[in-house]
N, C-alpha and C positions, 0 to 999 in steps of 0.2 A: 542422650536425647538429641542432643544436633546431630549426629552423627547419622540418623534415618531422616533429617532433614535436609542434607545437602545431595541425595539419590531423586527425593523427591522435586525439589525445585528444578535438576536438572530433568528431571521426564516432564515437569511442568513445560520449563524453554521451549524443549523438544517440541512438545501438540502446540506451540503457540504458531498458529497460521492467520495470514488478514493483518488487515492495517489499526496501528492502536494508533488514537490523537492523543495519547497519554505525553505530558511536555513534563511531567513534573519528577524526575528520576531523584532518589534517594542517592547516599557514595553507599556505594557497597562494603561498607568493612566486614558487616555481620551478615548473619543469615535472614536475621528478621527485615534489616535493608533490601535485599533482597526478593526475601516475600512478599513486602512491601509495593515492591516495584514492578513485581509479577502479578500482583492483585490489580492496582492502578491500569496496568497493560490489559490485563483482561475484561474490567470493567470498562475499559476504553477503548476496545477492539471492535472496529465497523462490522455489522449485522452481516453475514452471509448474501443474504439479499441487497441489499444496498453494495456489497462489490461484486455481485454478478450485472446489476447496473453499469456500476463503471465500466466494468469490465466489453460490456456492449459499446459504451461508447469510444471506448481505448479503439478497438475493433473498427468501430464504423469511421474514427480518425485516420485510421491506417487505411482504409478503401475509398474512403471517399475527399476527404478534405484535402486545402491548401495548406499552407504555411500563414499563418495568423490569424486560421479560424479555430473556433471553439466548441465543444458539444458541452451539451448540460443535464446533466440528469438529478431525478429526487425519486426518492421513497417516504414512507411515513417518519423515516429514521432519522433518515443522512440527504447531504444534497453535496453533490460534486459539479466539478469543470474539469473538463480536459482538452486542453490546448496545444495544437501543434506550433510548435516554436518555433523548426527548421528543420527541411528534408535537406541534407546533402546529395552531391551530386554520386554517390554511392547510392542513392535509395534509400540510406538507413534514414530513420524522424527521430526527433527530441520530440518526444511530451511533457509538457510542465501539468502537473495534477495538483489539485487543492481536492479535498474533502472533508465537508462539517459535520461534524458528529459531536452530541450532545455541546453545543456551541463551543466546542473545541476545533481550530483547523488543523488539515495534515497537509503540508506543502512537500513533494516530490516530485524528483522528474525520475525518466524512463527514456531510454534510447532504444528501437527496435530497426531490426535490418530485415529484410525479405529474402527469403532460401530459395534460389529460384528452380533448385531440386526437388523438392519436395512441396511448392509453390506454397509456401507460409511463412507466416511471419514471426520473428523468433526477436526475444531481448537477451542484447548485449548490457554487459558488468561498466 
């Protein structure tokens, strides 16, 4: 019986895309930890809508703003910030990102650099 369980949770991982405010991870020693931790993720993953939100405002960070200003978005869902931290003098920006979902936050940042070949903006690791 575990043994058609640990294909599934990995094709589970796999379709996990979007950001989960899920804080509370199980230790993985079993499968059911696991499941666990993949349900909590999933239950906890920001609406589609609500990161095409963000996602506008990551966007209009990157075209318009300075260094320690902030954009702010909401949906019925979720409600974000996203702040530009610091453009180096390469043109790449740090964004610091917060997003609340079901009163849980998700604190990240994000580094992006501008292609000036293909004139877009692209995130660095």
């Amino acid at each position: 019986m575990r043994l058609w369980l640990i294909p599934l949770l990995i094709s589970l991982t796999a379709c996990q895309t979007g950001v989960s405010v899920n804080q509370r991870h199980q230790y993985t020693g079993s499968t059911v930890d696991i499941g666990v931790n993949l349900t909590r993720d999933w239950y906890y993953t920001v609406p589609q809508q609500s990161m095409r939100e963000h996602q506008r405002c990551v966007d209009f960070a990157l075209r318009e703003m300075s260094a320690g200003e902030e954009c702010k978005w909401q949906t019925d869902q979720a409600v974000g910030i996203v702040k530009v931290a610091k453009i180096e003098s390469s043109g790449c920006h740090l964004l610091l990102n917060t997003v609340y979902y079901k009163d849980r936050p998700k604190y990240f940042q994000e580094n992006y650099c501008f292609n000036s070949t293909n004139t877009d903006w692209y995130r660095t690791p």
